[in-house]
PLY file of the C-alpha trace (Angstrom):
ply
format ascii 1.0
element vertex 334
property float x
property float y
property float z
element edge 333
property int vertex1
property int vertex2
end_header
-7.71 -80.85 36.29
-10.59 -80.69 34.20
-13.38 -78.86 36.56
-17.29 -80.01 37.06
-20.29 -79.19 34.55
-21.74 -75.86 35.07
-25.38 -75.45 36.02
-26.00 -74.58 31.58
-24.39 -78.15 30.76
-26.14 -79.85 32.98
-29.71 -78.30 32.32
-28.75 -78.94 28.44
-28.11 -82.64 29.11
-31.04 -83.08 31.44
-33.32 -80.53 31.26
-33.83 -77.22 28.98
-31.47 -74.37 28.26
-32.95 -71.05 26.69
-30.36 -68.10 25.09
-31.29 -64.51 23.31
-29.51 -66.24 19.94
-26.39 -64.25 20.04
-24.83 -62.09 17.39
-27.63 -63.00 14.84
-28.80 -61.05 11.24
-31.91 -61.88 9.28
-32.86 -61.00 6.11
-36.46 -61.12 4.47
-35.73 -62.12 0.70
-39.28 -61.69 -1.28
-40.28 -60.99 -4.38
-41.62 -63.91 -7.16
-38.10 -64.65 -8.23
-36.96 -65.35 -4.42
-36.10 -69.25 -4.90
-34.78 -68.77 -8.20
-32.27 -66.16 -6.88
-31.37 -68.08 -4.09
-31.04 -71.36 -5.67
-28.03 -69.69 -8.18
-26.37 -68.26 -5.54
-26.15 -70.55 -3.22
-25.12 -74.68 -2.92
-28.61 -76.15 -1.78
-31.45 -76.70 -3.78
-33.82 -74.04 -3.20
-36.20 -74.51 -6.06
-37.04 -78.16 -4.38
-38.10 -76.49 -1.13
-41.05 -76.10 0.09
-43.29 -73.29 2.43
-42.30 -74.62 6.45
-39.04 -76.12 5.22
-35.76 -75.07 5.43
-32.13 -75.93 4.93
-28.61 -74.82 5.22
-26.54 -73.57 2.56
-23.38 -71.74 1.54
-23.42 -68.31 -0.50
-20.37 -69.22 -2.63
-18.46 -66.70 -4.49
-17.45 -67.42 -8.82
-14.54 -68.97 -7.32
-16.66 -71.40 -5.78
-15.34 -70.00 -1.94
-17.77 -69.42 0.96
-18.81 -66.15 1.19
-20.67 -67.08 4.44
-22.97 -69.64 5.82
-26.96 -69.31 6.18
-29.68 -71.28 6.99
-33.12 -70.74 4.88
-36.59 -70.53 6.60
-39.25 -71.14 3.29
-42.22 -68.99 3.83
-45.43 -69.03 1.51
-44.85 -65.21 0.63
-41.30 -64.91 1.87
-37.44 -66.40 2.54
-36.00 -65.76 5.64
-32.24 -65.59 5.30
-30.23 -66.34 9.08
-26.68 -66.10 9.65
-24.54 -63.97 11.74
-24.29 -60.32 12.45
-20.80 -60.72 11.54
-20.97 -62.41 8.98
-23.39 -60.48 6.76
-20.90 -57.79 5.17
-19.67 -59.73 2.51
-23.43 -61.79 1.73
-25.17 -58.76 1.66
-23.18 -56.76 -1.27
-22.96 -59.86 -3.42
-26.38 -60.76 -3.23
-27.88 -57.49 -3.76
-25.32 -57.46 -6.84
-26.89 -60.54 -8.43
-30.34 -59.52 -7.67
-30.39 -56.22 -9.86
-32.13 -58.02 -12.55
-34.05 -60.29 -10.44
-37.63 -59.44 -9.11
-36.45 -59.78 -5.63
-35.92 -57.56 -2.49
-33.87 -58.09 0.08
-35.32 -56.41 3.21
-33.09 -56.49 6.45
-35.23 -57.76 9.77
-32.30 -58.06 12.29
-32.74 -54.91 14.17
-36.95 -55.66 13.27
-36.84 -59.52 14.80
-35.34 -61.55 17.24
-34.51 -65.16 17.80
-34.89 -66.99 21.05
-33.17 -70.72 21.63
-34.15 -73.69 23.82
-32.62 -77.06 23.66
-32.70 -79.77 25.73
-35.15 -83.24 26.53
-37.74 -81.16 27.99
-37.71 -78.37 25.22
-41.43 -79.97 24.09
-42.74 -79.59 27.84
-41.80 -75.83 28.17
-43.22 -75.05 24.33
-46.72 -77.69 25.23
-46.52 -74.94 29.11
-47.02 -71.81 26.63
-49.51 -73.91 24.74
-47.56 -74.18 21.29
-48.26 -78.13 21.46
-47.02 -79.45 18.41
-43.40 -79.03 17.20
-42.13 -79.10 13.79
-40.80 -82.91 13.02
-37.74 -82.18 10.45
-34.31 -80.55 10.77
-35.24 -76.44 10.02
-39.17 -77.40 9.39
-40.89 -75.07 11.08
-44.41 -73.95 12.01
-46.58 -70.68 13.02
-47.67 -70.26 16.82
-48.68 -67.84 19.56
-46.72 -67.70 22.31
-48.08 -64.53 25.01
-50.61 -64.20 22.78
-47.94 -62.90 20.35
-47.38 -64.50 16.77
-44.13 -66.52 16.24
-42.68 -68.85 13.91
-41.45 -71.70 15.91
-38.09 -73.78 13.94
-36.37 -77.24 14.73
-32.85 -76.84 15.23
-29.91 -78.06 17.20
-27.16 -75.42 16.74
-25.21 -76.39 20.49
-26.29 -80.00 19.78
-29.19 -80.78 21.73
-32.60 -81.04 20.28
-34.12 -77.55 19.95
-35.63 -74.91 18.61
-35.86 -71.36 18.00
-38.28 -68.83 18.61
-38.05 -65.94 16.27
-40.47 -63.06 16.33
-41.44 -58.97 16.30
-39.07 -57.31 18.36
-42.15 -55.46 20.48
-42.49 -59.00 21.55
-39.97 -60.11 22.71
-40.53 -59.16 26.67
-43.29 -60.53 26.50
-42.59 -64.01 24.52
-38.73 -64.42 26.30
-41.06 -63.91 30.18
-43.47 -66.40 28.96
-41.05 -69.28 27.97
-38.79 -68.48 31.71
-41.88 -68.74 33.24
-42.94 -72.27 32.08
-39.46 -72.90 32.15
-38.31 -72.20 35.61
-40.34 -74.91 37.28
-38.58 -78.11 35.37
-35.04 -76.49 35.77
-34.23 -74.13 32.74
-31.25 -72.39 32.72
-30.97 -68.85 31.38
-27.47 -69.04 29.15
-25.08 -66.33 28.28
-23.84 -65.23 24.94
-20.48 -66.96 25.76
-21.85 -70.64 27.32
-24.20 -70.45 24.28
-21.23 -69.93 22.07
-19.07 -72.84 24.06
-21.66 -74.86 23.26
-21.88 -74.24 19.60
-17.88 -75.20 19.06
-18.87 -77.92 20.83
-21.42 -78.77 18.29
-18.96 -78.03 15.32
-21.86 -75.52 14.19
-19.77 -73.09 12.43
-19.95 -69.16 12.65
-20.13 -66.99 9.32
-16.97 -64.60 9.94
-15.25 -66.56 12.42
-15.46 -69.92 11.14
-16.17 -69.38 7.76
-14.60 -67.04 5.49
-13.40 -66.39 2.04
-10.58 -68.30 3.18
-12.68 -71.59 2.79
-14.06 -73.78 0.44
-17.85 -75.24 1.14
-16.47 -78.92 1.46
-14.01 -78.44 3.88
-17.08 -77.15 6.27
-17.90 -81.12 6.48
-21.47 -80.33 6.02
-21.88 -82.05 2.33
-25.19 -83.72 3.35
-26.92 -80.81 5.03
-25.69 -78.13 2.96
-24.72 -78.86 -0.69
-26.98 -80.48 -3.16
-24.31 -82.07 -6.21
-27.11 -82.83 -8.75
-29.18 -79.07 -8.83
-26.94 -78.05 -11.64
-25.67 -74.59 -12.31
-25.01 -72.04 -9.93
-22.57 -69.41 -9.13
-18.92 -71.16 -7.78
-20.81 -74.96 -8.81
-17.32 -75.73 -11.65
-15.47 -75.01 -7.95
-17.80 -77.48 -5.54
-18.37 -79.59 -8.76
-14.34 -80.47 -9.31
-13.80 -80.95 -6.09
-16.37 -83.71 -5.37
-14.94 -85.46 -8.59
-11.72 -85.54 -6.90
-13.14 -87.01 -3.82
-11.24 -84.52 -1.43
-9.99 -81.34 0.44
-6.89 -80.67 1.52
-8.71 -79.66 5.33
-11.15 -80.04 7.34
-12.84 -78.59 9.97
-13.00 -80.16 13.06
-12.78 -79.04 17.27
-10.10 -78.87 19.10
-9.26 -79.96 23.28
-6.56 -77.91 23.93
-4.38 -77.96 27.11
-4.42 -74.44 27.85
-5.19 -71.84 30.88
-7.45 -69.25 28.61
-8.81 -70.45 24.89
-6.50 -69.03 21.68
-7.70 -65.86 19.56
-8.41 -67.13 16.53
-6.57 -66.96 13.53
-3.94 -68.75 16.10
-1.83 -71.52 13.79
-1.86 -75.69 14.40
1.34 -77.08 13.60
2.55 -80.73 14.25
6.52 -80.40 14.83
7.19 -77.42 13.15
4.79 -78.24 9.85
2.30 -76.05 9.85
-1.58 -78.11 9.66
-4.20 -75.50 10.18
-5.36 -72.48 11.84
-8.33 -71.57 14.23
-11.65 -70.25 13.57
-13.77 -69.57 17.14
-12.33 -70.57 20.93
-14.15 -70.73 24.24
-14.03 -72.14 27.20
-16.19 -75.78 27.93
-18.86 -75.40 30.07
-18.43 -79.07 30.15
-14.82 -79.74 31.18
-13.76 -76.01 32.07
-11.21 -76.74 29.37
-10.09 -74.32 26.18
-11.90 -75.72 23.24
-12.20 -74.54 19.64
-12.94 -75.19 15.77
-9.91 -74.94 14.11
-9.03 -76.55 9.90
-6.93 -79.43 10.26
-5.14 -80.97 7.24
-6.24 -84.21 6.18
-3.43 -86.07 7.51
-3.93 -84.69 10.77
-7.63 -85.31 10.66
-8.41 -88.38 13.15
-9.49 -87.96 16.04
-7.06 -88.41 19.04
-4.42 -86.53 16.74
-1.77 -84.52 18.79
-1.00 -81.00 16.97
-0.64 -77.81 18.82
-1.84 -74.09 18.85
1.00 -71.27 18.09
-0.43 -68.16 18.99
0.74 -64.64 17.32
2.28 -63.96 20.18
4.85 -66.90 20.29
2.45 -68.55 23.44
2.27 -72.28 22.77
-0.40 -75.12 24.03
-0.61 -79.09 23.23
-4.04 -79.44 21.77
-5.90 -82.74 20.59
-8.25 -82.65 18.12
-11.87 -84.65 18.31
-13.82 -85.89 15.35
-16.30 -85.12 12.87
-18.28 -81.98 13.16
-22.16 -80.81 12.75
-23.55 -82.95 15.84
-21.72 -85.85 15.37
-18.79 -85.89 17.41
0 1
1 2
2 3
3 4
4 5
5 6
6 7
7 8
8 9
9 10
10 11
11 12
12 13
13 14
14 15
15 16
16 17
17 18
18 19
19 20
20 21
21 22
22 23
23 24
24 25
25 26
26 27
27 28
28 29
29 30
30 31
31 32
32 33
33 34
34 35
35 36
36 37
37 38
38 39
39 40
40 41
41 42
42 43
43 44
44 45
45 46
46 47
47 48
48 49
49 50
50 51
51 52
52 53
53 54
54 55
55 56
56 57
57 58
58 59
59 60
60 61
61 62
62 63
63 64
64 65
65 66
66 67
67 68
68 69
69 70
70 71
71 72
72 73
73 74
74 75
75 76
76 77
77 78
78 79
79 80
80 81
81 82
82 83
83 84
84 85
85 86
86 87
87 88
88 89
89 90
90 91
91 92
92 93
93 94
94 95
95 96
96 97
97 98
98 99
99 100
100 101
101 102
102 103
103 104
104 105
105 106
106 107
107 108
108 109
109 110
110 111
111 112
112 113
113 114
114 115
115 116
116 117
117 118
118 119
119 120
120 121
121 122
122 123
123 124
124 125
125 126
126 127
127 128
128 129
129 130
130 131
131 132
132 133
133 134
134 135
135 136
136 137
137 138
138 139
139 140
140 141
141 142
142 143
143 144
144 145
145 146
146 147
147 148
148 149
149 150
150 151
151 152
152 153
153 154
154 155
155 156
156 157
157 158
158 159
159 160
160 161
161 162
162 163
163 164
164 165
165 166
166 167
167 168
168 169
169 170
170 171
171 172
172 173
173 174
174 175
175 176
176 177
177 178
178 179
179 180
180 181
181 182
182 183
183 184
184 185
185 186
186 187
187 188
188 189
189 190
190 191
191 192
192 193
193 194
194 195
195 196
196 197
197 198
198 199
199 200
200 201
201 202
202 203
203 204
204 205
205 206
206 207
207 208
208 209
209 210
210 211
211 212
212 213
213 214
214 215
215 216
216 217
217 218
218 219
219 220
220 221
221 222
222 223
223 224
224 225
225 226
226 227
227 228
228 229
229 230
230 231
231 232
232 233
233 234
234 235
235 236
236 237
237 238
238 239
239 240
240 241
241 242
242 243
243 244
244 245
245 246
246 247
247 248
248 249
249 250
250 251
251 252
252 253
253 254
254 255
255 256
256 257
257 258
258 259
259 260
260 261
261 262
262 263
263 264
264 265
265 266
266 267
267 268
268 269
269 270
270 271
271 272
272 273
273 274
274 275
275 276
276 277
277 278
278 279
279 280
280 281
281 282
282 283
283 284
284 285
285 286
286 287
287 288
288 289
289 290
290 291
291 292
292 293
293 294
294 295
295 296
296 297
297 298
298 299
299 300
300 301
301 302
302 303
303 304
304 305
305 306
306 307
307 308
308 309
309 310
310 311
311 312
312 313
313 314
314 315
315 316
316 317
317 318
318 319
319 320
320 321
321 322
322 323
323 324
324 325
325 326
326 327
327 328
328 329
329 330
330 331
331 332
332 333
């Protein structure tokens, strides 16, 4: 039997949820050919963005595969580059191979930074309590504010898909920024949430992780995120004749999409789908619901096994098998 919501589901659904971003890298990207550099490498228009926007994208290899997947922050001076930890080994090398005869730098800030996350209907009351009382309006726009009397930049987001933002600052602040936001926090029922309930949530989102979810393995279309994260009229860029062919053929063999899965712990992933014995797809990231107390997980699902409500099930590498249902679209809207 499916058990109750935990305390972090309900606070997300009702009130406000706040998480140390898990697993997270940065990267500063400056120098006067920043937007150029980014917008050949990458599938979104950068050179059409503008200083407190932002956007996701996909750092595509010349074979048009997904090297990993970012979000932008567009500063007046600087780009800030976000994906995660993991997920950083293979962006890293490639981009600092393309940028040898760029005037760019690519400066790593994880270790120098850190990101805080709230989410939830009373996100704006906690932010207005540590008097930042405007919020940015649009999807990664984002804004300067003090918070403890420390500077931060303050972005929209919904990455466990509840309205939200993040907090990202100097590391010597982060005592004193993270104390600030629990204190105005506390009183209205915020909800402190661990790596792994912040990570639950995320499947639940369909917000995929670089080096779980996406890999080399993948092509940017079959991440569902078309809208958000590819821009089909910028022109040239490294992997485009890939994206580009695709989108004239009007579809992927896969897609990504979560998984229910009737199960006593969540797969590893990597763990196969099959329906009968036809293999359909594999697994990216598992956890546990903090919803239902059930096994869920984002997992590529061939086309024909795409709709939601279709019966497939997990094979695990060590012969363990589990029925497993999968739910529909991805990126919020399931």
């Amino acid at each position: 039997m499916p058990n109750s919501p935990t305390p972090a589901a309900v606070a997300l659904e009702s009130k406000v949820v706040m998480a140390d971003w898990p697993g997270r890298a940065r990267v500063r990207v400056v120098g006067p050919d920043r937007a150029k550099f980014l917008h050949n490498l990458t599938t979104n228009d950068i050179n059409r963005k503008t200083s407190g926007s932002g956007c996701e994208a996909f750092v595509t290899s010349p074979q048009g595969k997904t090297l990993g997947f970012i979000t932008l922050v567009i500063l007046d001076e600087e780009i800030l580059l976000r994906t995660e930890a993991e997920g950083l080994p293979p962006i890293l090398p490639h981009l600092r191979k393309y940028g040898v005869l760029e005037e760019v730098e690519l400066e790593e800030a994880t270790a120098s930074t850190f990101e805080l996350h709230l989410a939830g209907p009373l996100v704006g009351e906690v932010m207005a309590a540590v008097g930042v009382a405007t919020l940015p309006e649009g999807e990664l726009d984002h804004l300067t504010a003090e918070i403890a009397g420390r500077p931060v930049r303050v972005v929209r987001e919904r990455p466990i898909g509840a309205d939200g933002v993040t907090v990202i600052g100097a590391i010597e602040d982060v005592e004193a920024v993270r104390s600030a936001l629990i204190a105005a926090g506390e009183p209205i029922g915020l909800v402190t949430l661990s790596a792994e309930a912040f990570d639950a949530f995320r499947i639940e989102a369909g917000t995929p992780a670089s080096g779980r979810d996406v890999t080399e393995k993948n092509l940017p279309q079959e991440l569902d995120r078309n809208e958000r994260a590819i821009s089909f009229v910028k022109g040239c860029y490294l992997g485009q004749e890939t994206v580009a062919r695709l989108d004239a053929l009007g579809h992927v063999n896969r897609l990504i999409r979560g998984l229910e899965i009737d199960a006593e712990t969540p797969p590893p992933g990597g763990s196969k789908l099959f329906a009968g014995e036809k293999e359909v797809g594999w697994i990216g990231s598992s956890a546990v619901s903090e919803r239902s107390g059930r096994p869920i997980a984002l997992a590529y699902v061939r086309t024909s096994h795409v709709k939601p409500g279709s019966a497939v099930s997990v094979r695990e590498e060590s012969g363990n098998e589990a029925p497993a249902t999968v739910r529909g679209e991805v990126g919020g809207r399931q």
